[in-house]
MIKESE-481987 format. One record per atom (N, C-alpha, C): residue in one letter; x, y, z. Coordinates in steps of 0.2 Angstrom, whole numbers, plus 5000, padded with zeros to 4 digits. Example, Ala and Ser with C-alpha at 12.3 -4.5 7.8 and 13.67 -1.06 7.14 Angstrom:
2
A506649725039 A506249785039 A506649845039 S506449895035 S506849955036 S506450005039 
This chain:
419
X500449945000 X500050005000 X500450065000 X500150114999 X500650184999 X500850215005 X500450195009 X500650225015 X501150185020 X501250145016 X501750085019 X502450085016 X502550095010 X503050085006 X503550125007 X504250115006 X504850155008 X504850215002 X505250245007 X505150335004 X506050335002 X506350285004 X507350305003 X507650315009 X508150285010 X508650305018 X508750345019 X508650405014 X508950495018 X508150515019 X507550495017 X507150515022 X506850465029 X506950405026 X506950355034 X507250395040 X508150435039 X508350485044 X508150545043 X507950575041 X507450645043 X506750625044 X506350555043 X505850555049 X505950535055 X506650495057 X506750475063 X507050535067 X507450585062 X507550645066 X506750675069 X506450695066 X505750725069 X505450715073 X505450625072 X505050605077 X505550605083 X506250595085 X506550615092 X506350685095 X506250725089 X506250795091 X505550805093 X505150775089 X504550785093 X504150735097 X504350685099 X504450675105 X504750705110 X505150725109 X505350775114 X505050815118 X504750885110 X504450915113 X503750915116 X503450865115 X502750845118 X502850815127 X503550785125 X503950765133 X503650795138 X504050885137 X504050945138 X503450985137 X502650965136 X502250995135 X502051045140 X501851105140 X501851165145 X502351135151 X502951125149 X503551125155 X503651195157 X503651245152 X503751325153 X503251345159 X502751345159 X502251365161 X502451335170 X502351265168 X502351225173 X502951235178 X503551255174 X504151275181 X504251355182 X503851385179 X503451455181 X503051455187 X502651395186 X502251395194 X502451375198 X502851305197 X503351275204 X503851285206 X504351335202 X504951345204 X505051445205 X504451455200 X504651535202 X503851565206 X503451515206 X502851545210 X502551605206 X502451585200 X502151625195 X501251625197 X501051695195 X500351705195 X499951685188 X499451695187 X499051685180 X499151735176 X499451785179 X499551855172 X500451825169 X500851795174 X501451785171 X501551715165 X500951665169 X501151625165 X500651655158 X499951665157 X499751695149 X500151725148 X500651775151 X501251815148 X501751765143 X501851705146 X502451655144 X501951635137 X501751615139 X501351575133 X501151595127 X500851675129 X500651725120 X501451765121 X501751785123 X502151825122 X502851795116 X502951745121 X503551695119 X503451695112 X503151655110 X502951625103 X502651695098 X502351725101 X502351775097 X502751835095 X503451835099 X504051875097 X504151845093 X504351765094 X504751735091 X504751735083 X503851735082 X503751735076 X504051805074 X504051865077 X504251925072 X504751915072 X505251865075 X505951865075 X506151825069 X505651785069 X505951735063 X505751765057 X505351805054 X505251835049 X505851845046 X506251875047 X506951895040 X507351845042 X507251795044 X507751755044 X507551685036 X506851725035 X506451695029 X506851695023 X507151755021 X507651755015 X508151745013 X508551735021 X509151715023 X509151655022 X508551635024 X508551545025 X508651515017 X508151555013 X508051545007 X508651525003 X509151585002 X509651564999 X510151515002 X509951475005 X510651425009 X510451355008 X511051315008 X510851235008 X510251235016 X509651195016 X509351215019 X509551155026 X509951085025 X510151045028 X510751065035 X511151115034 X511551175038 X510851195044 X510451245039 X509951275043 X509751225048 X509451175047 X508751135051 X509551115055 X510351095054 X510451075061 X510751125067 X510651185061 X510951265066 X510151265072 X509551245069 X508951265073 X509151235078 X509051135079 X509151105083 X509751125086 X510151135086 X510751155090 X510851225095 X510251255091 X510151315095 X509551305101 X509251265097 X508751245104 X508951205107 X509451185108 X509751125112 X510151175119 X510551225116 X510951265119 X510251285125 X509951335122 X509551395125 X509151365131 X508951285127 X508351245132 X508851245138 X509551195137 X510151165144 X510251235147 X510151295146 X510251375149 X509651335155 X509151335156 X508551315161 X508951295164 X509051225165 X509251165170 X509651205173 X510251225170 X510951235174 X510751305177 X510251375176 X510051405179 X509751405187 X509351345186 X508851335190 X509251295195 X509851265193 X510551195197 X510651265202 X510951305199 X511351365202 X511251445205 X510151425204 X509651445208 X509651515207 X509751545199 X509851585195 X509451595190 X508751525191 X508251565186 X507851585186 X507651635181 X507051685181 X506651695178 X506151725179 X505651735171 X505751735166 X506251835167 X506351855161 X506751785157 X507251725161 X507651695155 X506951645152 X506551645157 X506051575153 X505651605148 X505751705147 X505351735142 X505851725136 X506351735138 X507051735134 X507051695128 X506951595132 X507251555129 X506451535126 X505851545128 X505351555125 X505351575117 X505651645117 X505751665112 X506151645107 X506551615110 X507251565106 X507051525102 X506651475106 X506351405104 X505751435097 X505551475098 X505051475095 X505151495087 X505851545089 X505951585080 X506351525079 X506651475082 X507051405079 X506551355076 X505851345079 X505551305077 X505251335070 X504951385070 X505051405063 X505351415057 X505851425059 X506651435054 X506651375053 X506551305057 X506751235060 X506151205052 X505451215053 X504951215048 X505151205043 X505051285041 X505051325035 X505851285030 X506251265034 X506751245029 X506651165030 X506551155033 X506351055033 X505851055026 X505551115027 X504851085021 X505051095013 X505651155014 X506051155008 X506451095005 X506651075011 X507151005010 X506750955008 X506150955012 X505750895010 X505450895004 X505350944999 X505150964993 X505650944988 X506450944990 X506850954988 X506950864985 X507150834990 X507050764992 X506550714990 X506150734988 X505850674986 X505350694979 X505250644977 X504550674970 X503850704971 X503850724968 X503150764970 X502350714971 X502450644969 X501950574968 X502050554976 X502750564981 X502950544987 X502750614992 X502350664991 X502450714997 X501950695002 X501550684999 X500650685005 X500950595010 X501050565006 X501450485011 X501850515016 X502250555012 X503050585020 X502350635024 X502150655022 X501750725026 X501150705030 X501050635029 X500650595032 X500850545039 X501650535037 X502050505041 X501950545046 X502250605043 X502550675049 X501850675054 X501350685051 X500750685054 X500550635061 X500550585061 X500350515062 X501150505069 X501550525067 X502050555071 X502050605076 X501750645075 X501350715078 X500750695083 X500550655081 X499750615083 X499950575091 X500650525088 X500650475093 X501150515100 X501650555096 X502050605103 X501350645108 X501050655103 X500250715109 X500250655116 X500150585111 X499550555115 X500050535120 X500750505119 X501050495123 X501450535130 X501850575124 X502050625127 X501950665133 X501250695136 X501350735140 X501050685147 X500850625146 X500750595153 X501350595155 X501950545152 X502650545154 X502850605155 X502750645151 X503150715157 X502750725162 X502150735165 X502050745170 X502350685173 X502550635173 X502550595179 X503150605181 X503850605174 X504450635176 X504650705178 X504050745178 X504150795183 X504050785190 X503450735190 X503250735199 X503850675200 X504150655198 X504950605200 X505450645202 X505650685196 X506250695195 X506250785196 X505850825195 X505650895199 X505650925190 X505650995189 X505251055185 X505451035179 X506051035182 X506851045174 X506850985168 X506450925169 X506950875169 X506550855161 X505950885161 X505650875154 X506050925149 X506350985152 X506651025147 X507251005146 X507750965148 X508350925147 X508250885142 X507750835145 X507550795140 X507250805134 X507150865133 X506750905127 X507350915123 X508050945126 X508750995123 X509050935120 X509050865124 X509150825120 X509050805116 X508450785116 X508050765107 X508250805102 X508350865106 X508350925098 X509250905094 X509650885101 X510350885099 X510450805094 X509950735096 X509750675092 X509750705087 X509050755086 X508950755079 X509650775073 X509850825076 X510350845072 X510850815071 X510850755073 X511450705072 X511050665065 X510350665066 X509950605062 X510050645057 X509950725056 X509850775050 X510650755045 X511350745051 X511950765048 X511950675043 X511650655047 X511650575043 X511450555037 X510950615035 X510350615029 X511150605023 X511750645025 X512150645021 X512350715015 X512750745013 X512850805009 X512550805003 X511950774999 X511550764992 X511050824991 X511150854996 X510550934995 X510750964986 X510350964983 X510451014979 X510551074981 X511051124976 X511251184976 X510751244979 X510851284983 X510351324984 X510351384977 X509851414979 X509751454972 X510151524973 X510251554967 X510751594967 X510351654971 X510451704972 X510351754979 X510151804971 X509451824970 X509451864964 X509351934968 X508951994963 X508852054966 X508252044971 X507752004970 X507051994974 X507251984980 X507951944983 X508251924989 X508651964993 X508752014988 X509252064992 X508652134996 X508152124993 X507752194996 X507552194999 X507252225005 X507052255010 X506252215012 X506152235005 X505352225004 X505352135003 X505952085002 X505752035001 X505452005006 X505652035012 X505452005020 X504651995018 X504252015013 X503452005014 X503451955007 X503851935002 X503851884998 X503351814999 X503551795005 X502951745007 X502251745008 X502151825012 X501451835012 X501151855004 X501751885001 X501251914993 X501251844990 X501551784990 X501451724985 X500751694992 X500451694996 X500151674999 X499351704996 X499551754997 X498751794997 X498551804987 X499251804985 X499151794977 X498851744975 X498751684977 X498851614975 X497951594977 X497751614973 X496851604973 X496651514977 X497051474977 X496951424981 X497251414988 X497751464990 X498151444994 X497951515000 X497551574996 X497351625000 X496751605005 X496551565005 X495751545006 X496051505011 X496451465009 X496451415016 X497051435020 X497251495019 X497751545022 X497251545029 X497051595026 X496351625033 X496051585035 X495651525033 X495251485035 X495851435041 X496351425040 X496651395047 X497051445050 X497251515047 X497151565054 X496651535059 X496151565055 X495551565060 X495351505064 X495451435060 X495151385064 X495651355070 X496351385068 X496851345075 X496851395080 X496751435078 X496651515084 X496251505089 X495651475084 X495051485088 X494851405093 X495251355088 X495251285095 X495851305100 X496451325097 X496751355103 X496551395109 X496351455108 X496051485110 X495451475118 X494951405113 X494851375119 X495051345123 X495551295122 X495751265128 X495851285136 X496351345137 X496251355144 X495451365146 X495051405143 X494451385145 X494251335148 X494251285143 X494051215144 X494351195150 X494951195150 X495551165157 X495151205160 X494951235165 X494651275169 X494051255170 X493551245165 X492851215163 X492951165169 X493151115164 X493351025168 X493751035175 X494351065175 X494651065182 X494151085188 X494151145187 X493951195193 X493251185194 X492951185188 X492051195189 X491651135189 X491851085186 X491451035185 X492050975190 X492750985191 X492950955197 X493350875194 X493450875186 X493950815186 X494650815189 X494850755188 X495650775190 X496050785186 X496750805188 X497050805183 X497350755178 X497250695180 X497450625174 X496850645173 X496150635174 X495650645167 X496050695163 X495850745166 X495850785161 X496450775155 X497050745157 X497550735152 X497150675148 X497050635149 X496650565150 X496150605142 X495750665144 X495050655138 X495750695132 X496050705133 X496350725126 X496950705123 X497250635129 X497750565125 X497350515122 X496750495124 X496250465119 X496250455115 X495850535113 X495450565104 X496250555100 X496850565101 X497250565096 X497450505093 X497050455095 X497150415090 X496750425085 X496150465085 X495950485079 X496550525074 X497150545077 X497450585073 X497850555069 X498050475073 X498450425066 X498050395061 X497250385065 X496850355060 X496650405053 X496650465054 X496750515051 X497250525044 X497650515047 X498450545044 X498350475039 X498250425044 X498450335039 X498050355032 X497250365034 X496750385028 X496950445022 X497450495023 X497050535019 X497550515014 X498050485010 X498250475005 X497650425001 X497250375003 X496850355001 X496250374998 X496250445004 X495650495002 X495750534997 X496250544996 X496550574991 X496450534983 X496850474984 X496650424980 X496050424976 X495350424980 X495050404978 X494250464977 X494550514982 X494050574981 X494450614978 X495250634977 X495450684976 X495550754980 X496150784979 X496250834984 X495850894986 X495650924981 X495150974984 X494750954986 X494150894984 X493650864988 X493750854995 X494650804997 X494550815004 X494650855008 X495050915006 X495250965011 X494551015010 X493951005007 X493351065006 X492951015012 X492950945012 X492550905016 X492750885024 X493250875025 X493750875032 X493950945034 X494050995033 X494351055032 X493351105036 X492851065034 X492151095035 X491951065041 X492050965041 X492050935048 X492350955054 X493250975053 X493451005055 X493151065061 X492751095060 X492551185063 X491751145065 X491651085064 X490751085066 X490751025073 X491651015076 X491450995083 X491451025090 X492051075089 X492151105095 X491551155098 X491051155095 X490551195098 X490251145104 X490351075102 X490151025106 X490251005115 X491151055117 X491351035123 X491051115127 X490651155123 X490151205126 X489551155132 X489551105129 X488851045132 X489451005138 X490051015138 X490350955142 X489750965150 X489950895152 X489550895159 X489950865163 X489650825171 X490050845176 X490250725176 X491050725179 X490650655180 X490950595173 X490850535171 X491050495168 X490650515160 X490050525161 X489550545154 X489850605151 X490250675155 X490750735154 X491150705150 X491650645155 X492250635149 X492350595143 X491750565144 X491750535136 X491550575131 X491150615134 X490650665129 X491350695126 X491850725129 X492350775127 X492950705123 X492950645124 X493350625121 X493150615114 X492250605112 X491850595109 X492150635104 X492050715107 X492050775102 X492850775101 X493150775105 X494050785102 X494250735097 X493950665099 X494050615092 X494050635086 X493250665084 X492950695077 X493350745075 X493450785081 X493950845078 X494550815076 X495150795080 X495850755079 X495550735072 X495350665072 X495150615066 X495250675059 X494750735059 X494850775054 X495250815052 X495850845058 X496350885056 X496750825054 X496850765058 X497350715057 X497350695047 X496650705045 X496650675035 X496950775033 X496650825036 X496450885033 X497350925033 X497850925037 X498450935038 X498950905033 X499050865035 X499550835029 X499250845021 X498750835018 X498250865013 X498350935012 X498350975017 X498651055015 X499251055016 X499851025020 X500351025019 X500651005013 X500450995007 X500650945001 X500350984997 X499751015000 X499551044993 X499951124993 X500051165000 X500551215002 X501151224999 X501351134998 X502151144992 X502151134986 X501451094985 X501351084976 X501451134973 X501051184976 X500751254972 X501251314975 X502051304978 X502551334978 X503151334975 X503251384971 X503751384970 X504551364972 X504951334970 X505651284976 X505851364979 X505951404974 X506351494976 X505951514982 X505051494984 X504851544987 X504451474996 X504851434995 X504451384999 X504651395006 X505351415008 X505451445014 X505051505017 X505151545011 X504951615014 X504051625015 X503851545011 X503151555011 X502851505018 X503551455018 X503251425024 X503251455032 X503751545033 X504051555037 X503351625038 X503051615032 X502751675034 X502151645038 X502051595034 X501051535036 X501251525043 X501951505046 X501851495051 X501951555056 X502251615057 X502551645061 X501751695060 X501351695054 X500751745057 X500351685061 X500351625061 X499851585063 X499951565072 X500751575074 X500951595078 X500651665081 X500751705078 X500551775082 X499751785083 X499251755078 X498751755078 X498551725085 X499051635083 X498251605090 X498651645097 X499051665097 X499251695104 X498951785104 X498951825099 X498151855102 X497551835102 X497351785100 X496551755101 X496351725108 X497251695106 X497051665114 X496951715121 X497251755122 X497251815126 X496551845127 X496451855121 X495951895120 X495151855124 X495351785122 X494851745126 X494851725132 X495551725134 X495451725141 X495151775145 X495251845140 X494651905146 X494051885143 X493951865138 X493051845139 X493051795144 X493451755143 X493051695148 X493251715157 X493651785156 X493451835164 X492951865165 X492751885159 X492151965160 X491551905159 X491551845158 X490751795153 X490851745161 X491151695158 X491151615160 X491551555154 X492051515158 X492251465153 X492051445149 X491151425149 X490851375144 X490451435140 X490451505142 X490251535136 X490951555132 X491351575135 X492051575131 X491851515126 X492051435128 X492051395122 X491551395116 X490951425122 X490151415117 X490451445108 X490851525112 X490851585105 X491351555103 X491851535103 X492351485101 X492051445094 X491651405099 X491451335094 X490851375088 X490351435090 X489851455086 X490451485079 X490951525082 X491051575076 X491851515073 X491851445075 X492251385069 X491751375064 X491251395066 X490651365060 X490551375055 X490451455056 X490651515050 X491251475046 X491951465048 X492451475043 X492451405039 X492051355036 X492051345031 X491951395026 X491551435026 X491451485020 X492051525017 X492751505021 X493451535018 X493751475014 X493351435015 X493851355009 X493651365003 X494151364999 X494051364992 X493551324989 X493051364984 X492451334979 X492651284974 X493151324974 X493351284966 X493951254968 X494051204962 X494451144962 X495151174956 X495651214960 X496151254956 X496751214952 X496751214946 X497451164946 X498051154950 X498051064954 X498451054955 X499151084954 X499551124956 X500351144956 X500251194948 X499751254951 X499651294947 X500051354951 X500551374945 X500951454947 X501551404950 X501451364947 X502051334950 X502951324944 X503451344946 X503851344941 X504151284940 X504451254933 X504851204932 X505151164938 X505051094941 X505351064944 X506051034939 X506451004944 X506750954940 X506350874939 X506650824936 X506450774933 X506750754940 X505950714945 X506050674949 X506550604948 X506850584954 X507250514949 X506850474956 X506850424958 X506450354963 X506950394970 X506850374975 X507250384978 X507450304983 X508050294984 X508250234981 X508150204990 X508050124990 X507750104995 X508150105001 X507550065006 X508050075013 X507250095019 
C-alpha cells in the first residue's frame, strides 16, 4: 500500500530525526508554564504572559530570517535550529541547578525556541520538497502527521510523571536532548542537497521580508485556506484554557482525566493521517480538504455541552476524536498541497510566513479569550469559540484550482532509492 511503502534511507533519517524531536517536545508539553508555577511561583498573568508572548516574538523574530534561509543549503539550517534549541533549552536546567532562574530567562528562551521552530519548519519543508518526487509528498506528510498524533498522546502523561519523579527541569533536558538526536539524524541524511538558488535581486530587498505573504494571498487556492486555518487553529486553541478550567475547577475532574479526555481522541489523529492518502486516491484533493477541512469547525461547539462526572468525559473524548480524526486526513492534505502550488525559490519564505502569522494570531486570540472567559464564564468562552468555527468553512476554496498551478519548472523526479 502507499502508506506503507519505503520513501529512501535519507528520508527514513529525517523521519526518525522528527519523530525524536517531537517526541521530545510533547515530553515537555507546557514544561514552561509548569516550572513558572513550581519553581518561580508564578501568577495567572505571568504564565498567559509566557505562553502568548514567547511564541509570538518569536514569530516576528523569525520573519527575516525567511530570506536568509532561502538562499542556503537548507540541511545546515534545520541542524543550526536543533542545535540552538538544544543550547538555549540546557540554559534552564543549569539556571535553575545554580538557583539563578528567572522569568525574564524562561521569556528569553521561549522566544528562542519558538523563532528556531519556525526557521526549523519552514526549511525541513523545503528540503522535503527537495528530496523526494512530488507522487511521494502527501505519504511523507502523512508520516510526519501520524507521528505528531502518537507523541500528543504519549507524550505529556510521561512528562508529567517525570516531573512529579524527578522535579520541573527534567522534561526540558529531555526536550534539549531530542533536539541535539535530531541533528545527528539530520547530519546522517548525508551531503546530496541540491544547490541552493542563486541570491537574485528579489532576495536582496528590504521588501522581500513580505515575499511569502504576497505568493500566499496571490495564490487563489492557497489564500482561502490561508485564513480559514488562521481562523480555525486560533480559535480551538483559544479554547482550551477555557476548557481546562471548565473540567478542572468547575465541573471537578482530575487532573489524569483531564490529560486522559485528550490522550484518547488522538488516536483519531493516526487513523486520520493513515486515511488521507487513500482519500486522496479515491475522492481527490480538493474534495477532501473542502470536506474534512468543513468537519473539521462543526465539533468544538460540542465541549460547550461537556457535563460533570463519567458521561462529561466521554462526551469530550467523543468530540476531540471527530475533531483530531479530521485535522489528522485535513493537515497533511494541505501540507502537500501548500508545496505543490510553491514555488522551490519561494517555499521557505512561504512556509515562514504561514507559520509565524499563525503563531501570532492564536496567541492574540488566545488572550483575547481568556478575558471573555473573565468578564462571561468558561463554557460561554468555548460556546463563542465553537459558534464562530462554524462560520469558517465559508473561507475553503469553491473551486477545484489546478493542481501545482503557478508553479515553476521542477526537476525530473528520479525514485528515491530503498532502505
Amino acid at each position: 500500500m502507499a502508506g506503507r511503502r519505503s520513501l529512501g534511507r535519507r528520508f527514513g533519517w529525517l523521519w526518525g530525526a522528527y519523530a525524536v524531536s517531537t517526541a521530545g517536545t510533547w515530553l515537555a508539553f507546557d514544561a514552561f508554564a509548569l516550572i513558572a508555577v513550581l519553581a518561580l511561583d508564578a501568577g495567572p498573568t505571568q504564565v498567559s504572559l509566557l505562553a502568548a508572548v514567547g511564541p509570538a516574538v518569536g514569530a516576528a523574530v523569525s520573519v527575516p530570517l525567511g530570506p536568509w534561509v532561502e538562499i542556503r543549503r537548507k540541511r545546515p539550517v534545520m541542524m543550526t535550529a536543533d542545535l540552538v534549541r538544544c543550547v538555549v533549552l540546557l540554559s534552564i536546567p543549569v539556571a535553575f541547578t545554580l538557583g539563578r532562574l528567572g522569568f525574564g530567562q524562561l521569556l528569553l528562551v521561549s522566544v528562542a525556541v519558538a523563532a528556531a521552530d519556525i526557521t526549523f519548519n519552514a526549511a525541513a519543508g523545503a528540503f522535503l520538497k527537495d528530496l523526494l518526487p512530488r507522487r511521494d509528498l502527501l505519504v511523507a506528510n502523512g508520516r510526519f502527521e501520524a507521528t505528531t498524533w502518537t507523541a500528543s498522546m504519549v507524550g505529556p502523561p510521561l512528562g508529567g510523571a517525570a516531573i512529579g519523579l524527578f522535579g520541573p527541569v527534567t522534561t526540558v533536558v529531555a526536550e534539549a536532548v531530542s533536539y541535539l538526536v535530531s541533528a545527528f539524524g539530520i547530519r546522517a541524511i548525508g551531503d546530496a542537497e541540491k544547490p541552493a538558488p542563486r541570491p537574485g535581486p528579489a532576495v536582496r530587498r528590504a521588501g522581500d521580508l513580505l515575499e511569502g505573504w504576497r505568493h500566499i494571498l496571490a495564490d487563489p487556492a492557497l489564500r482561502p485556506l490561508f485564513l480559514n486555518s488562521l481562523l480555525v487553529n486560533s480559535l480551538i486553541m483559544a479554547a482550551s484554557p477555557p476548557l481546562l478550567i471548565l473540567m478542572v475547577d468547575d465541573l471537578h475532574f482530575a487532573p489524569w482525566q483531564y490529560a486522559l479526555a485528550f490522550a484518547v481522541p488522538c488516536t483519531g489523529g493516526l487513523l486520520g493521517s493513515r486515511l488521507a492518502p487513500r482519500l486522496v486516491a479515491r475522492h481527490g484533493r480538493h474534495r477532501v480538504l473542502l470536506t474534512t477541512g468543513a468537519l473539521r469547525a462543526c465539533w468544538p461547539v460540542g465541549l460547550a455541552f461537556t457535563g460533570s462526572g463519567a458521561p462529561g468525559l466521554a462526551w469530550v473524548m467523543v468530540v476531540e476524536f471527530g475533531l483530531i480524526a479530521c485535522c489528522g486526513v485535513f493537515n497533511p492534505v494541505l501540507a502537500t498541497h501548500r508545496l505543490d502550488r510553491t514555488p522551490m525559490s519561494r517555499v521557505t519564505r512561504t512556509l515562514s510566513a504561514w507559520s509565524a502569522t499563525g503563531k501570532a494570531t492564536t496567541a492574540a486570540v488566545t488572550a483575547l479569550w481568556g478575558v471573555l472567559a473573565a468578564w462571561t464564564s468558561p463554557r460561554a468562552a468555548i460556546a463563542a469559540a465553537g459558534a464562530l468555527l462554524l462560520v469558517t468553512p465559508l473561507l475553503l476554496p469553491r473551486r477545484d484550482h489546478a493542481t501545482g498551478a503557478g508553479r515553476e519548472p521542477d526537476p525530473v523526479a528520479v525514485e528515491p532509492d530503498g532502505g
